[in-house]
C-alpha positions as CSV (number, residue, x, y, z in Angstrom):
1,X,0.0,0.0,0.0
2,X,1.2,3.4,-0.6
3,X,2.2,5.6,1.6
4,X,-0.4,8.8,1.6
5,X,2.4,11.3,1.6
6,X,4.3,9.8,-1.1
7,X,1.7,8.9,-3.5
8,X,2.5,9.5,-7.2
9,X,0.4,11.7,-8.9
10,X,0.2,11.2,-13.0
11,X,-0.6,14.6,-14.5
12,X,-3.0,14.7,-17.0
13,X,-1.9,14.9,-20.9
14,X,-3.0,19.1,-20.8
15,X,-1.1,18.8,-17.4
16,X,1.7,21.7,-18.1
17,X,0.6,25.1,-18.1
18,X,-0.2,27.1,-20.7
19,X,2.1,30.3,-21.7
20,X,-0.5,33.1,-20.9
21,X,-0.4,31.7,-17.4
22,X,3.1,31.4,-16.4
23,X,3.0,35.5,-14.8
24,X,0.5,34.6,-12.4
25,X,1.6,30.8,-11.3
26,X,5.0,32.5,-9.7
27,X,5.0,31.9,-6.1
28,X,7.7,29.2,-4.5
29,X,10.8,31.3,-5.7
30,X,9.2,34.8,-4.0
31,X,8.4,31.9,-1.4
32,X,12.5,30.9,-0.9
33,X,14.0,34.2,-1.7
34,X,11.8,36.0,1.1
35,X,12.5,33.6,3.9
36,X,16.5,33.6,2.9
37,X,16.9,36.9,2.9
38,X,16.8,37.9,6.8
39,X,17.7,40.7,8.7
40,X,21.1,39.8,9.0
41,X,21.5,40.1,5.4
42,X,20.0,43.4,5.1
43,X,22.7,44.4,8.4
44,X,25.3,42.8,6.0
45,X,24.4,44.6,2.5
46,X,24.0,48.2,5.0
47,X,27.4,47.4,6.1
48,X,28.4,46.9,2.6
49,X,27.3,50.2,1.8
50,X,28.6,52.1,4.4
51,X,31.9,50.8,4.4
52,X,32.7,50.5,0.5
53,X,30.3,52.9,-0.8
54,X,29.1,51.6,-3.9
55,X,32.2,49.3,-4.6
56,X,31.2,46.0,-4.0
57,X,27.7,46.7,-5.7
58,X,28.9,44.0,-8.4
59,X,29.8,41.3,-5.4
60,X,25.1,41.9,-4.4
61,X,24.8,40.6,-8.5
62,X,26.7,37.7,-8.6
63,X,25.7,36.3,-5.5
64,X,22.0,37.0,-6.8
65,X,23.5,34.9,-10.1
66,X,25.2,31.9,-7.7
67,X,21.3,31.7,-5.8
68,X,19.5,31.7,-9.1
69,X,21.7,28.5,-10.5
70,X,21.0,27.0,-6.5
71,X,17.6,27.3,-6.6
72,X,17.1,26.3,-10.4
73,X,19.0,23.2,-9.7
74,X,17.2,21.9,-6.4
75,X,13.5,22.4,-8.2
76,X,15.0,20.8,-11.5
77,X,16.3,17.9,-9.6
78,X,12.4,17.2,-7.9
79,X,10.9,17.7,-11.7
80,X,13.0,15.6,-13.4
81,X,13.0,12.9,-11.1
82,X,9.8,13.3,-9.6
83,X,11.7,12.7,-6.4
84,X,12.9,14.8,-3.7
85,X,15.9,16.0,-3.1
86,X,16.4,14.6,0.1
87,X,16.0,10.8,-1.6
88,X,18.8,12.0,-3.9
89,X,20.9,12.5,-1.0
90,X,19.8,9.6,0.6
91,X,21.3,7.8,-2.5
92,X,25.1,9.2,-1.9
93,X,24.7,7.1,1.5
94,X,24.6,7.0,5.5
95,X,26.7,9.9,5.7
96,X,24.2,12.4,4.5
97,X,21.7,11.3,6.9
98,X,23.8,11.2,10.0
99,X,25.2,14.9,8.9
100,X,21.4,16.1,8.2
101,X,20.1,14.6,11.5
102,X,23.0,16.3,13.7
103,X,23.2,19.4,12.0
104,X,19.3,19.8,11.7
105,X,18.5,19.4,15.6
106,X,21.3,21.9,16.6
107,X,20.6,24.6,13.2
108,X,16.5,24.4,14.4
109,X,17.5,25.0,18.3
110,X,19.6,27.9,17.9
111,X,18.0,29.6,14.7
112,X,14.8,29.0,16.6
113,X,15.8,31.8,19.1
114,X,17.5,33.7,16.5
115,X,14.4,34.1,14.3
116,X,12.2,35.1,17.3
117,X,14.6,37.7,18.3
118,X,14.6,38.8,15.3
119,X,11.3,39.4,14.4
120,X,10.6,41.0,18.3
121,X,13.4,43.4,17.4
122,X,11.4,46.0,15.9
123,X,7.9,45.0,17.7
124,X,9.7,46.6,20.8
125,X,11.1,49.2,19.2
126,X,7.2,50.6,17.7
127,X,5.6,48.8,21.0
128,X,7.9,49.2,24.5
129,X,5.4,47.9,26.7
130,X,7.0,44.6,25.8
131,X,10.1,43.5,26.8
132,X,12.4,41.9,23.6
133,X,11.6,38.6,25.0
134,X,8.1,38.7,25.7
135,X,7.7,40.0,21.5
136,X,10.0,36.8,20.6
137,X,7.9,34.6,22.3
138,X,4.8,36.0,20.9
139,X,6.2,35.5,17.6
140,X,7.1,32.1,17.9
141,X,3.8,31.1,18.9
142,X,2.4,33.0,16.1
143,X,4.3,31.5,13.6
144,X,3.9,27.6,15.5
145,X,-0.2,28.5,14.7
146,X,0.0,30.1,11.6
147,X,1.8,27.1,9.9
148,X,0.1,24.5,12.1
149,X,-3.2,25.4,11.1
150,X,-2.5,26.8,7.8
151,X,-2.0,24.9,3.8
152,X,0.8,25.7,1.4
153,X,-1.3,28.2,-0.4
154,X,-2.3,30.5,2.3
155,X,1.4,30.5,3.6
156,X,2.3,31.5,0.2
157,X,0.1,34.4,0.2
158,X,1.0,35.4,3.4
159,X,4.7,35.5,2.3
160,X,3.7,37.6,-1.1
161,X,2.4,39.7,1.4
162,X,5.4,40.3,3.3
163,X,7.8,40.4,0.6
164,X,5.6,42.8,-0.8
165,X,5.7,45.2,2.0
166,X,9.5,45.0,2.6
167,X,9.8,45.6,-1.6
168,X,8.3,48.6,-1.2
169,X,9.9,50.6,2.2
170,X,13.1,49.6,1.2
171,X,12.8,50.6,-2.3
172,X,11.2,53.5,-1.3
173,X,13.8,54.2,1.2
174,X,16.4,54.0,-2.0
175,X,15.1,56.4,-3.9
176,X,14.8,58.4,-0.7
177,X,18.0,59.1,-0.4
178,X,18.5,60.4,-4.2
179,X,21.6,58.1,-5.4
180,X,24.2,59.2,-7.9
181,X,23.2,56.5,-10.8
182,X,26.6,57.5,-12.1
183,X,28.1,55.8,-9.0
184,X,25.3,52.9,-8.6
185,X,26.2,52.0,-12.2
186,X,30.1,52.2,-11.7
187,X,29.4,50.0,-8.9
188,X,28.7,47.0,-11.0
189,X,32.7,47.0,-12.1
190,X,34.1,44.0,-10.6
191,X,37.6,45.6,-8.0
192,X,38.4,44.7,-4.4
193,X,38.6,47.3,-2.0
194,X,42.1,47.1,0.4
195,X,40.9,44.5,3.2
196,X,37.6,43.7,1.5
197,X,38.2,39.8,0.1
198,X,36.4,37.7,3.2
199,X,33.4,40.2,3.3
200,X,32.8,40.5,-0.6
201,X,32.7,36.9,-0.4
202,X,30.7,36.3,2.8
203,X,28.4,39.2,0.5
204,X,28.3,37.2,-2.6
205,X,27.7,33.8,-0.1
206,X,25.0,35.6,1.9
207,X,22.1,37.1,-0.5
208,X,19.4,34.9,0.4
209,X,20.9,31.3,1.1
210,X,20.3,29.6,4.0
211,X,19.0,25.5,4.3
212,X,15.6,26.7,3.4
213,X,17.5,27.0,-0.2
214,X,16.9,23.0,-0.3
215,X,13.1,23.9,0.6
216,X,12.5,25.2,-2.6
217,X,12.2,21.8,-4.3
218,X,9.2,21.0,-1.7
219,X,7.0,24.5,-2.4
220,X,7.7,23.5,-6.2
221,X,5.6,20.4,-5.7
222,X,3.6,22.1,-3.0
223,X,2.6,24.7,-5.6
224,X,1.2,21.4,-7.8
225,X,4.1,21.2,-10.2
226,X,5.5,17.3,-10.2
227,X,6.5,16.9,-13.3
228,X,9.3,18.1,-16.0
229,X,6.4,20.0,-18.1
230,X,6.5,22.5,-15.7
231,X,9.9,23.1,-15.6
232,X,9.6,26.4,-17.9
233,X,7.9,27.7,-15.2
234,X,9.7,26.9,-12.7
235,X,12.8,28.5,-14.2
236,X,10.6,31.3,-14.5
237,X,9.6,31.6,-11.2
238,X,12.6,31.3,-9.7
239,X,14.8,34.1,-12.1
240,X,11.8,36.7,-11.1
241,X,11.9,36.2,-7.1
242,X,15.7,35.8,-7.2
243,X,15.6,39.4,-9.8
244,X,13.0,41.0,-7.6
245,X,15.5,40.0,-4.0
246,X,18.3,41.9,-6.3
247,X,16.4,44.7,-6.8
248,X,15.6,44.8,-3.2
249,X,19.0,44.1,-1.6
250,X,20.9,46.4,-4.0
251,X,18.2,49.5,-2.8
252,X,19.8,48.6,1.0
253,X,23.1,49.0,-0.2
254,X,22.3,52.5,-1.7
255,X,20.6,53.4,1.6
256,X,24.1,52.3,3.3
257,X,26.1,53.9,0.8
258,X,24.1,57.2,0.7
259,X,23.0,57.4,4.7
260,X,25.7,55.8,6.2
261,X,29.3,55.9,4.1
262,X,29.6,59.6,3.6
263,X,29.0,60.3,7.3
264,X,31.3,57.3,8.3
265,X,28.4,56.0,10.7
266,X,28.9,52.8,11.6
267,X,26.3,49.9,12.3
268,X,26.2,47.1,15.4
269,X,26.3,43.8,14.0
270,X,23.7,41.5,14.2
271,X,20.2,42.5,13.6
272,X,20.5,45.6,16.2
273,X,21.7,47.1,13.7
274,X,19.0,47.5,11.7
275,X,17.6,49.7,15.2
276,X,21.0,51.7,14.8
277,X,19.6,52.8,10.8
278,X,15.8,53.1,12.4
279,X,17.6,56.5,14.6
280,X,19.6,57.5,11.7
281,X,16.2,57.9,9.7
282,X,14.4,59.3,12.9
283,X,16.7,62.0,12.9
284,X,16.9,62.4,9.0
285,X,13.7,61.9,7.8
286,X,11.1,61.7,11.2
287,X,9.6,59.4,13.2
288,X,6.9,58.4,10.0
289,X,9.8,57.2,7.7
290,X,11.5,55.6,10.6
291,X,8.4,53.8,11.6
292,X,8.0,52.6,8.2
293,X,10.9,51.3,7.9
294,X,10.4,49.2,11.4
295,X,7.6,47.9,9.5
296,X,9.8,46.3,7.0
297,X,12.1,45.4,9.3
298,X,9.4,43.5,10.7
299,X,8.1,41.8,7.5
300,X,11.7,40.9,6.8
301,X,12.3,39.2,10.2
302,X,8.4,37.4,10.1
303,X,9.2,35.9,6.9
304,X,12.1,34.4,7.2
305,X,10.4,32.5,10.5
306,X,7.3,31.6,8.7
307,X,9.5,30.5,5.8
308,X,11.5,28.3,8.0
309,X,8.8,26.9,10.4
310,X,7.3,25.7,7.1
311,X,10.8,25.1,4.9
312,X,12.6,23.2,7.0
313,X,9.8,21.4,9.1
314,X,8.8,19.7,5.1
315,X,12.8,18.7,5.0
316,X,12.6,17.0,8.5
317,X,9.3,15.1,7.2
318,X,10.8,13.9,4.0
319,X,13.6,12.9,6.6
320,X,11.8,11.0,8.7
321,X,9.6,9.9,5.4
322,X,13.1,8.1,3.8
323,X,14.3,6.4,7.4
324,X,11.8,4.1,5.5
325,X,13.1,4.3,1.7
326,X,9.8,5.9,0.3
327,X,9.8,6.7,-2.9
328,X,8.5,10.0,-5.1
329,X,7.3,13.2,-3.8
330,X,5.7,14.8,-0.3
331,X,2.1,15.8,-0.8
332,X,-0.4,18.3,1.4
333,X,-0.9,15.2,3.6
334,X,2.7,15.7,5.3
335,X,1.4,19.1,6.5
336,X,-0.6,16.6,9.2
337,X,2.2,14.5,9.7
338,X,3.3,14.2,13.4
339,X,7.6,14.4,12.0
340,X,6.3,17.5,10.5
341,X,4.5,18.8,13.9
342,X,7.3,17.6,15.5
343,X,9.8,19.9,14.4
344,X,7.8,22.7,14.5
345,X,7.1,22.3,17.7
346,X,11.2,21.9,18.5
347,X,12.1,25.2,17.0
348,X,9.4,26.6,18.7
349,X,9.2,26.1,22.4
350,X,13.1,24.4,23.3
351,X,14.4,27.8,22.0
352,X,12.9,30.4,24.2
353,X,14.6,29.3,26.8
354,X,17.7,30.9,25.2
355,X,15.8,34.2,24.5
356,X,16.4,34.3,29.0
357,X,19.5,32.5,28.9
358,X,21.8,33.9,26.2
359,X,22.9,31.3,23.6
360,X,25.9,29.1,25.3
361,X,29.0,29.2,23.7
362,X,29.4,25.4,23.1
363,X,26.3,25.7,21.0
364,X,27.3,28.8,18.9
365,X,30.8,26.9,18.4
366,X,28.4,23.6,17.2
367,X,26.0,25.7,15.6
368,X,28.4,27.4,13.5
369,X,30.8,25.0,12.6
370,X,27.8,22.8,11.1
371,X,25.9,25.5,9.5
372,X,29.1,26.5,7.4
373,X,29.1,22.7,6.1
374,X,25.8,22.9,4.9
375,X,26.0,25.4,1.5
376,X,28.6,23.6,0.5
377,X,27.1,20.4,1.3
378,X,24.3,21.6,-1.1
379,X,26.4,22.7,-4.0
380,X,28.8,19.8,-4.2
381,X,25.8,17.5,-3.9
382,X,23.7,18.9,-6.5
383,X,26.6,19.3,-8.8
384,X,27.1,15.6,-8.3
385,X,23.4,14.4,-8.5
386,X,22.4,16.5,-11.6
387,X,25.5,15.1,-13.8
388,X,25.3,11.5,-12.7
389,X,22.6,8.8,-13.9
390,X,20.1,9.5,-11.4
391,X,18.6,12.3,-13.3
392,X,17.6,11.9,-17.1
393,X,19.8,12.7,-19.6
394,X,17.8,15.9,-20.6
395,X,17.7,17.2,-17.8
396,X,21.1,16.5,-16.4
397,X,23.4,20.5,-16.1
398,X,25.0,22.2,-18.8
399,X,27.8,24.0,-19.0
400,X,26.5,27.1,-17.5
401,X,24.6,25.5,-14.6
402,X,28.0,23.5,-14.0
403,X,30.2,26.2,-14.0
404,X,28.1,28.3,-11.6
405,X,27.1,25.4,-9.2
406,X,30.8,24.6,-9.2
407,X,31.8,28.2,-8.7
408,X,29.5,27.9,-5.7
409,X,31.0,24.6,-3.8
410,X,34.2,26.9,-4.2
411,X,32.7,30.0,-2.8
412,X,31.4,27.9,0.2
413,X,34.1,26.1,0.7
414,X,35.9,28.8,1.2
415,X,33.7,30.5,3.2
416,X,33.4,27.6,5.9
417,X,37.5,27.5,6.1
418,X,37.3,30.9,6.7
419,X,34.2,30.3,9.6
420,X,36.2,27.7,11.0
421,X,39.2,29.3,11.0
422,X,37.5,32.0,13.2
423,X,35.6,29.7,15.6
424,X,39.4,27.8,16.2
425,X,40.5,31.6,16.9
C-alpha cells in the first residue's frame, strides 16, 4: 500500500501550463527568496554600503547569479525525477543522513531563538510595553499556529504579502535618499577594496541562502508542479523572485552607501543594527519614515520565521519519510504529519529558553561549525546528483549550470575554512 504522503500523482496529458499563465503561477521562488533573505543580510548589505560605498555593488549581483543556479537546480532535480531532493541524498549514502540529523537538531535549536529575536526586534522598538523577549515569544507562537493550522497556499500568500511590503519601504527608502546613478552603475565593475576579500565573499555567499535553499524543491511540488512539463515555469519563477531580492537588496546597499558611508556612521552587528539605521532615519527623515521602515524590518524578520517553520519542518518530514526508503514526492498530507509537527514544535518552544539564557557558547561553536558545512554540502551534492545517472539525460546541467554550481561549492568552501578558521581563533 502506498504511503499517503508519497503517493505519485500522474498529471494529465493538458497537465503543463499554458504560456499566458506562467506571470501569475509564480509563487515558490518569491516563497525561498523572502525567507533567505533575513535581517542579517539586510545588516550585511547596510554594512556593505557604508563601508565600500558603492564598490562592491557587483559582489550583491553575482551572488544574486550563484542563488539563481541554487535554486534552479534543487527544483530541477524534484521535476525531473519526480523525487525529492532529500531521496537524492539519501542515495550518496549513510553519511548524508547522520550529517542532516546532527546538524538539523542543533541549526532548528539555535536559529529558533535567533528568528524570534529577530522578528521581536522592531515590535519593541514601535511597541515598548514589551520587553524583547516577551515579542519573541509572541512570535514564535504565532508562527507555530500560523503554519500549524494553515496549507501551502495560504502561507504562500502570506509571504507575497510580506515580501511585498519590505519591496516597497526599502525601495522606497532608496530612492529616498536620491543616489548618484553614475556611481550605482560604476558600482557593478568587478575591484576589491584594500581588506575587502572575506566580506565581498561572505556578501556574494549571503544574498538569500540559508537550508531553506533546499526547501524550494518541496514548495515546487507544493505549488502542484511534479513533473518536467513545468519546468519552464519553474525556471521562471525562480529568475523573477531571485531578480526582484536583487532589486531589493541592492536599494539597502544605496541606503548604506548614501545614509551611512559619507557620514562614516557605523552599524552594530547582528540584527540591532537594523535599530541603529531606524535613529539614523528618525533624525533624517522623522519618526513616519523611521516607523516605516520598522515595518519592513518586521516583515523581513516574520518571513524568514514563517518561511522556515514551514521550509525546513517539510525537510525534516521527508527525513523521517526516507528512514523508511519511500519513494517519489511529499504531498499536502505531510502538512498533518506528526515528523512535520514535531519539528515545528522543537524550534518553537526548546528555543525560548535561550531568548532568558543567552545562547551558550558550546552551542554557537556547534552551531556554526555545522551550518558552514551545509552550502557547500548543497552545492557539491547537486553538482554531483544533476551530472550522474540518477537524473535523465535531458535534464542533467550544462555548461553554465556546471560552472556556476561549481563556482558555488568553491565560494562555500571557502567561506566555511574561513568560519572555521575564526571559531578555532
Amino acid at each position: 500500500m502506498d504511503d499517503p504522503q508519497t503517493q505519485h500523482v500522474d498529471p494529465a496529458p493538458d497537465a503543463g501550463p499554458q504560456p499566458t499563465r506562467k506571470w501569475r503561477l509564480v509563487g515558490p521562488g518569491i516563497v525561498v527568496a523572502a525567507t533567505g533573505v533575513g535581517a542579517g543580510d539586510l545588516v550585511a548589505t547596510l554594512i556593505a554600503g557604508s563601508e565600500y560605498g558603492y564598490a562592491l555593488m557587483w559582489a550583491v549581483v553575482l551572488g544574486v547569479v550563484v542563488k539563481i543556479a541554487l535554486a534552479e537546480a534543487v527544483g530541477r532535480w524534484h521535476l525531473a525525477t519526480g523525487s525529492t531532493i532529500f531521496a537524492g541524498w539519501r542515495s550518496l549514502g549513510v553519511w548524508t543522513s547522520v550529517y542532516f540529523a546532527v546538524y538539523v537538531a542543533i541549526w532548528g535549536f539555535v536559529y529558533g531563538a535567533t528568528a524570534m529575536t529577530s522578528a521581536a526586534l522592531p515590535l519593541a522598538a514601535l511597541f515598548p510595553a514589551l520587553p524583547i523577549w516577551a515579542w519573541g515569544i509572541l512570535c514564535g507562537l504565532a508562527g507555530l499556529t500560523f503554519v500549524w493550522f494553515g496549507n501551502y497556499a495560504v502561507f504562500e500568500k502570506a509571504m507575497t504579502a510580506l515580501i511585498g511590503v519590505m519591496f516597497v519601504i526599502v525601495v522606497g527608502l532608496a530612492v529616498l535618499v536620491t543616489p548618484d546613478l553614475g556611481e550605482v552603475v560604476s558600482g557593478l565593475v568587478p575591484r576589491l577594496p584594500e581588506g575587502s576579500a572575506v566580506y565581498t565573499l561572505g556578501l556574494v555567499g549571503g544574498v538569500g541562502g540559508t537550508i531553506t535553499m533546499a526547501a524550494y524543491g518541496y514548495w515546487v511540488n507544493a505549488k502542484g508542479w511534479r513533473d518536467a512539463s513545468w519546468m519552464r515555469v519553474m525556471r521562471l519563477d525562480n529568475r523573477v523572485a531571485y531578480l526582484t531580492t536583487g532589486v531589493f537588496v541592492v536599494a539597502m546597499l544605496i541606503v548604506g552607501a548614501e545614509l551611512l558611508y559619507a557620514s562614516s556612521i557605523a552599524l552594530e552587528s547582528g540584527d540591532r543594527g537594523l535599530l541603529d539605521l531606524d535613529e539614523v532615519l528618525r533624525d533624517r527623515f522623522g519618526p513616519v519614515v523611521a516607523t516605516l521602515f520598522l515595518v519592513g524590518f518586521f516583515a523581513t524578520s516574520f518571513s524568514s520565521l514563517l518561511g522556515v517553520w514551514q521550509g525546513v519542518s517539510l525537510l525534516f518530514a521527508d527525513f523521517v519519510r526516507n528512514r523508511r526508503k519511500a519513494e517519489g514526492q511529499l504531498t499536502g498530507a505531510v502538512e498533518r504529519s506528526w515528523p512535520y509537527r514535531g519539528y515545528l514544535l522543537w524550534l518553537t518552544f526548546p528555543p525560548m529558553a535561550l531568548l532568558f539564557l543567552g545562547r551558550p557558547f558550546a552551542l554557537v561553536v556547534a552551531y556554526g561549525a555545522f551550518g558552514a558545512f551545509f552550502m557547500p554540502f548543497l552545492a557539491g551534492t547537486l553538482l554531483y546528483l544533476l551530472n550522474g545517472r540518477r537524473t535523465p539525460r535531458e535534464w542533467r546541467s550544462g555548461w553554465l549550470s556546471n560552472t556556476l554550481l561549481a563556482g558555488a561549492a568553491a565560494l562555500f568552501v571557502v567561506l566555511c575554512v574561513n568560519e572555521l578558521a575564526g571559531l578555532i581563533g
